[in-house]
N, C-alpha and C positions, 0 to 999 in steps of 0.2 A: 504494500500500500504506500502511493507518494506518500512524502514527509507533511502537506498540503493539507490531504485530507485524513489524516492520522492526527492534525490536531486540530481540524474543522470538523469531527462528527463527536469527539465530546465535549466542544462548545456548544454545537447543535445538540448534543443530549441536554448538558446543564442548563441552557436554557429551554429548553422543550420539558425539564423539571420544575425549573422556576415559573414557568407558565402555566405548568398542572396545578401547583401547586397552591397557587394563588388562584385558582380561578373560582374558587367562591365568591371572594370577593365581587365581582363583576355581577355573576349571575343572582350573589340575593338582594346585591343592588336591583338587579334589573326585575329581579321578581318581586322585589318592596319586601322582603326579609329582612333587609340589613339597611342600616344607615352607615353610612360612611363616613368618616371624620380624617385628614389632612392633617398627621403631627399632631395629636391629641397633647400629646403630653413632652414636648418639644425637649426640658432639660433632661428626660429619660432616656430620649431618642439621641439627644448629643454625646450622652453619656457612654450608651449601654451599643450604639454601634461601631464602633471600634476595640470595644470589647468582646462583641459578640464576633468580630471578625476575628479576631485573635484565639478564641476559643473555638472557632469550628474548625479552622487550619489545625490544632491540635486535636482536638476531638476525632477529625476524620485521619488524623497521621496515624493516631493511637487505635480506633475503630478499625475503620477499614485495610488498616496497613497490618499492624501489627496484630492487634485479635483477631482479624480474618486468616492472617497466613498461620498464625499458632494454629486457631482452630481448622486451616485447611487440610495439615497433617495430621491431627488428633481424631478427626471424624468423623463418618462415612463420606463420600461426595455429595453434594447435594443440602450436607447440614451444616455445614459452615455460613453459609451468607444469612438464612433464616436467623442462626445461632446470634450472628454480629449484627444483623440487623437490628435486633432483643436487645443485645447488651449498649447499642447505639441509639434508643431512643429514650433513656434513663435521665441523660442529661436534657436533652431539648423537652424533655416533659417537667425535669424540676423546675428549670426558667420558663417555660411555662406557667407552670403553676404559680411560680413566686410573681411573676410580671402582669401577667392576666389574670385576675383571681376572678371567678363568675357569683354575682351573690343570686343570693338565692336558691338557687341550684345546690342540692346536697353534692358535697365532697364526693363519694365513688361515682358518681354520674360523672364527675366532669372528671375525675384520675380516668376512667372508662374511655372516656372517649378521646383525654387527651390522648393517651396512650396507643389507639387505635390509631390516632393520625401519626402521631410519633416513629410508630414504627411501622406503619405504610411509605412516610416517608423516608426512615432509615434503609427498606430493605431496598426505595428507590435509588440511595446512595450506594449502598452496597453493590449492586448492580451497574453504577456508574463506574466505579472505583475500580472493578472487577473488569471492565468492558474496555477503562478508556487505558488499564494498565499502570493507572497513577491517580491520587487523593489529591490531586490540587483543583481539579472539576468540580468534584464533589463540593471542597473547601468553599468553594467560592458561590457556588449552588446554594451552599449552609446557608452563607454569611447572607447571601442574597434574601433568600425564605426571609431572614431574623431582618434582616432590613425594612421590607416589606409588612411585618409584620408589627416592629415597631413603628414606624411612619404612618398607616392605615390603622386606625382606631376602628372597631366593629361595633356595633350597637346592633343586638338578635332584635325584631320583632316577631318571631315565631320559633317553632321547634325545625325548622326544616333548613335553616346554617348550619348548624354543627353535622347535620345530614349531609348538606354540601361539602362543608370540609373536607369531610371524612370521603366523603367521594371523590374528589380534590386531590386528595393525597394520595389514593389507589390509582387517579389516573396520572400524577404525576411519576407514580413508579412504572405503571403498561407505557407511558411514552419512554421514558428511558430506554425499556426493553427493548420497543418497536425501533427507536432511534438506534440503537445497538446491535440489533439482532443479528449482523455478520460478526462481530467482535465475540460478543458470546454464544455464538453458535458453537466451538471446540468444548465451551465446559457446556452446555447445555447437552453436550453429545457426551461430553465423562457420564454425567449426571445421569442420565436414561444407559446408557450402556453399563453403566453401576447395579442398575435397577433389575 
């Protein structure tokens, strides 16, 4: 594969994630689910993104670099990405929870579902990392999501956001794949030939 597009198809993946990813946003806008707010909370957002870019460059070095390849020789094929996907949405779920707190809403609902998007989007990265042969996609994928997510303040009028989210985040990992699908085609064939 040219040099070219070896590092034009996991640009094209990370943002074809970043755009899964967020695409709630848009659509409970558009369906009067969600009110959208521009910097809500401005000295957080100055604060906490350059922090959070610092943290996901680590986060995905440590995730997907290192606990993906320990666990890629400790496990059957196949469980490793799952595995690291799990242990990589622990963190984006505690800033999570510590930066967005939901009132109202009882605590396991919203650990519940943070956690579902957490690591929908983890195994999206996993898959990135896996595919583009390097965590710096990923990283900047992270940093992007947490950007995005600081900057856009949501306001739910209904049950049917966190729905989208969460549908968001599944679709933000099947684009990855789709984006990828020749890259990881050799382990998608370990994986079934394992099987």
């Amino acid at each position: 594969m040219p040099k070219a597009e070896g590092n034009a198809l996991p640009a094209a993946a990370a943002a074809a994630f970043i755009a899964g990813a967020s695409l709630h946003l848009p659509l409970g806008y558009l369906l009067r689910y969600a009110r959208l707010d521009l910097i809500p909370r401005p000295a957080l957002a100055l604060v906490a993104i350059p922090i959070a870019a610092v943290i996901a460059l680590g986060h995905e070095t440590w995730i997907r670099g290192r606990l993906y390849g320990a666990l890629r020789n400790a496990v059957t094929p196949g469980a490793a990405a799952p595995l690291a996907a799990l242990a990589g949405a622990f963190v984006p779920l505690a800033f999570r929870l510590l930066l967005f707190p939901v009132a109202g809403v009882p605590f396991p609902l919203v650990f519940g579902h943070g956690l579902l998007v957490e690591y929908a989007l983890s195994l999206g990265l996993t898959w990135l990392a896996l595919g583009a042969g390097s965590t710096q996609p990923g990283a900047a994928a992270l940093a992007a999501v947490w950007f995005v997510r600081l900057c856009v303040g949501v306001r739910f009028h209904g049950a049917p956001v966190p729905l989208l989210e969460l549908g968001a985040a599944c679709a933000a990992a099947l684009l990855v794949a789709w984006v990828l699908a020749v890259p990881l085609a050799p382990h998608r064939d370990r994986v079934l030939g394992a099987a």
